[in-house]
C-alpha positions in Angstrom: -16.6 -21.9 -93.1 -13.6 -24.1 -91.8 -11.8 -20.9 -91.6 -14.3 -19.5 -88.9 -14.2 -23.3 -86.9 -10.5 -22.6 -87.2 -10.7 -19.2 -85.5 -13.1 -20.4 -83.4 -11.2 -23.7 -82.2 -8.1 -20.9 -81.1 -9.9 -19.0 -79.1 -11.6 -21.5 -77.2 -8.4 -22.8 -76.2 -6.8 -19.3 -75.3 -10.0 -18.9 -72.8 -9.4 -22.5 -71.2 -5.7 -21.7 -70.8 -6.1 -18.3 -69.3 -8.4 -19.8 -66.7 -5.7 -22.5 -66.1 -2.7 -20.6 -65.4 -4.4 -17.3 -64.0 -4.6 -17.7 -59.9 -7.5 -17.0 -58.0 -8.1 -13.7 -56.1 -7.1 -14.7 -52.1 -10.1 -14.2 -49.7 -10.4 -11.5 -48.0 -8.7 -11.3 -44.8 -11.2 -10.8 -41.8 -11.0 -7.7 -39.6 -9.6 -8.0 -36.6 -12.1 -8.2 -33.5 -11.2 -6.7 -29.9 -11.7 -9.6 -27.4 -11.8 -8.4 -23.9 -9.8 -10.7 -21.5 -10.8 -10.8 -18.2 -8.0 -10.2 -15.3 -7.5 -13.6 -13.8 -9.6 -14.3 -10.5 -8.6 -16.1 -7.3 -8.4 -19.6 -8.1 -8.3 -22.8 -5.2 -4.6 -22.5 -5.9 -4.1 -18.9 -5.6 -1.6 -18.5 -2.9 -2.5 -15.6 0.1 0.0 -13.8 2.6 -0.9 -12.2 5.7 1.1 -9.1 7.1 0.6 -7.7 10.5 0.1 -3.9 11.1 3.3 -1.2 9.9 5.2 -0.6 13.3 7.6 2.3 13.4 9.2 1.7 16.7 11.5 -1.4 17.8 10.2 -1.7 21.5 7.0 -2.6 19.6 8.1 -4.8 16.9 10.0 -6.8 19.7 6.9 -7.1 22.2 4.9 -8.4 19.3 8.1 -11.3 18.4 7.6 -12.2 21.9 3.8 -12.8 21.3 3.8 -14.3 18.1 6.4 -16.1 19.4 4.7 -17.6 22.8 1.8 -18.6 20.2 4.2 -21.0 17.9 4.6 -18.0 15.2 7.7 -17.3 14.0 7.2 -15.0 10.9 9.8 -13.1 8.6 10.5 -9.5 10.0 10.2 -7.2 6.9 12.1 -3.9 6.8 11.8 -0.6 4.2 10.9 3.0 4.1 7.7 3.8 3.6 5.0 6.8 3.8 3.7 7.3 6.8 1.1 9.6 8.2 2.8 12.4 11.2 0.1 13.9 13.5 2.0 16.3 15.0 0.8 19.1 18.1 2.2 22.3 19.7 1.8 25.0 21.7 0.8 27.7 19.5 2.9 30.0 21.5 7.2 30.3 21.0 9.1 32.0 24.0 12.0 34.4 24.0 13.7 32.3 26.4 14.0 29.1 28.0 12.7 29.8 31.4 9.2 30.8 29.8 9.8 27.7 27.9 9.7 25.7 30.8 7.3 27.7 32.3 4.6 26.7 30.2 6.5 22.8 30.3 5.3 22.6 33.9 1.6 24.5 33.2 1.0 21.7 30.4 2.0 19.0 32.3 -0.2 20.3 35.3 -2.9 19.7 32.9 -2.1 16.3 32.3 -0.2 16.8 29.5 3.6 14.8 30.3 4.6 14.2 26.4 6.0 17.7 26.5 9.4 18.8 25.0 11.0 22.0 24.2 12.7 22.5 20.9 15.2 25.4 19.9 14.3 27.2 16.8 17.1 29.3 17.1 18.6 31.3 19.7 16.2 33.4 21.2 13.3 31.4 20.2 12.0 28.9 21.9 9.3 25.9 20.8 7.0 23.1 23.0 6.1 19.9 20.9 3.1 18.5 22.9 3.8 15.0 20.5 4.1 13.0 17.9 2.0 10.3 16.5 1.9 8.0 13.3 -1.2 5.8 14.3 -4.2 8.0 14.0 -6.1 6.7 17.2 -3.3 7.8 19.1 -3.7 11.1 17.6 -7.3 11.7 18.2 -6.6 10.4 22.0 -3.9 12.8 22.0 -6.2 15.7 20.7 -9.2 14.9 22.8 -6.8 15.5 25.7 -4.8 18.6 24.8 -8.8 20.4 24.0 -10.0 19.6 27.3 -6.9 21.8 28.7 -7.6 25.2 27.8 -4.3 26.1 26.7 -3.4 27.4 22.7 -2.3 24.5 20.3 -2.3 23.3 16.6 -2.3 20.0 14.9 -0.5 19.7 11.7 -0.6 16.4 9.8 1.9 15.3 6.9 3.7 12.2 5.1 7.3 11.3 5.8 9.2 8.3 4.7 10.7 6.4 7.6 12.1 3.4 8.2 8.5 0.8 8.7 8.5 -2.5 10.0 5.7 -5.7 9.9 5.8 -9.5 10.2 5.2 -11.2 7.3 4.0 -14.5 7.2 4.4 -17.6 4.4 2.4 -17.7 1.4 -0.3 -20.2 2.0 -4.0 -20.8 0.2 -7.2 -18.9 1.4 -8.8 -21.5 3.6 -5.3 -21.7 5.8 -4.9 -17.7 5.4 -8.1 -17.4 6.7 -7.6 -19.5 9.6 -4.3 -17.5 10.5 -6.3 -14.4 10.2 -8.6 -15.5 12.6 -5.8 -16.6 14.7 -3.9 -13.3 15.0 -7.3 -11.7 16.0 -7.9 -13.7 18.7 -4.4 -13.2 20.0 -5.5 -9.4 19.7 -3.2 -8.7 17.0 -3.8 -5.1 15.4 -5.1 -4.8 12.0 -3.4 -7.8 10.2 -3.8 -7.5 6.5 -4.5 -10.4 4.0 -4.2 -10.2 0.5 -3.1 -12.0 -3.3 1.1 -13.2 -3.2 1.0 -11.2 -6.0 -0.3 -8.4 -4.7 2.0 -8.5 -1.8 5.3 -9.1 -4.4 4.3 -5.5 -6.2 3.8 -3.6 -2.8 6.5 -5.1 -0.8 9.2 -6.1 -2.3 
């Protein structure tokens, strides 16, 4: 009998002891979760720039300075190629030589048409551009006039990268970009864009 206390007395302790020195299992890790994260919205600080219209010809960029400039505005001329829009029209026809070139020259500008210019394809072969045009209001004046002529011609549109130009102005918050906006309008300035610094910093620079 004190031999089965004994026994028992030893295993009692091995049980407490292995409970002692064995760690704990570690609790289960939980699975990660997707959290969508909103993109951050215009806040009162978010700082704005207004742009005027892309120009592709100096005598334009500098009658708009002087404007801008009568008006106290003196923004940063900004300068780099970008894609642009041609509308481009001509005579169906080509001539064999330059007289019939110039032929048709004077039988288009008859008809009102005076943006006419003969190009050389190569000897021989004679070409009449009726113009060129990268705005497309121009374009559709241009085309209104050339149907109402009589004579054969085409319109062909594609993008080239040429040299652009546009007035940039300081980053400034909404309620003052607004104001500007509304400014530039009322001075009858074309199309001026507003949008996010940041924004501006990806497409411009």
């Amino acid at each position: 009998m004190r031999r089965l206390l004994v026994i028992a007395l030893i295993i009692g302790l091995a049980w407490s002891a292995w409970h002692v020195w064995v760690p704990p299992y570690p609790p289960p890790v939980p699975a990660a979760v997707d959290v969508y994260i909103e993109p951050p919205q215009p806040t009162a600080s978010t700082l704005w720039r207004i742009t005027t219209h892309r120009m592709v010809w100096k005598q334009g960029v500098t009658d708009l300075r002087r404007q801008l400039a009568a008006a106290g505005f003196h923004p940063q001329l900004l300068q780099r190629k970008e894609d642009v829009e041609l509308y481009a029209f001509d005579d169906k026809r080509t001539f064999k030589s330059i007289a019939q070139a110039q032929q048709a020259q004077a039988e288009w500008n008859r008809r009102g048409v005076n943006d006419v210019d003969i190009e050389v394809l190569k000897p021989g072969r004679y070409h009449i551009s009726l113009g060129r045009y990268y705005i497309m209001e121009f374009a559709q004046q241009n085309e209104k006039k050339l149907s109402h002529t009589g004579l054969p011609y085409q319109q062909t549109r594609r993008v080239i990268r040429i040299p652009a130009m546009r007035f940039v102005f300081p980053a400034m918050l909404r309620p003052e970009a607004d104001t500007l906006w509304k400014k530039l309008q009322n001075l009858g300035v074309s199309q001026p864009l507003i949008m996010q610094d940041d924004e501006f910093q990806r497409r411009f620079k």
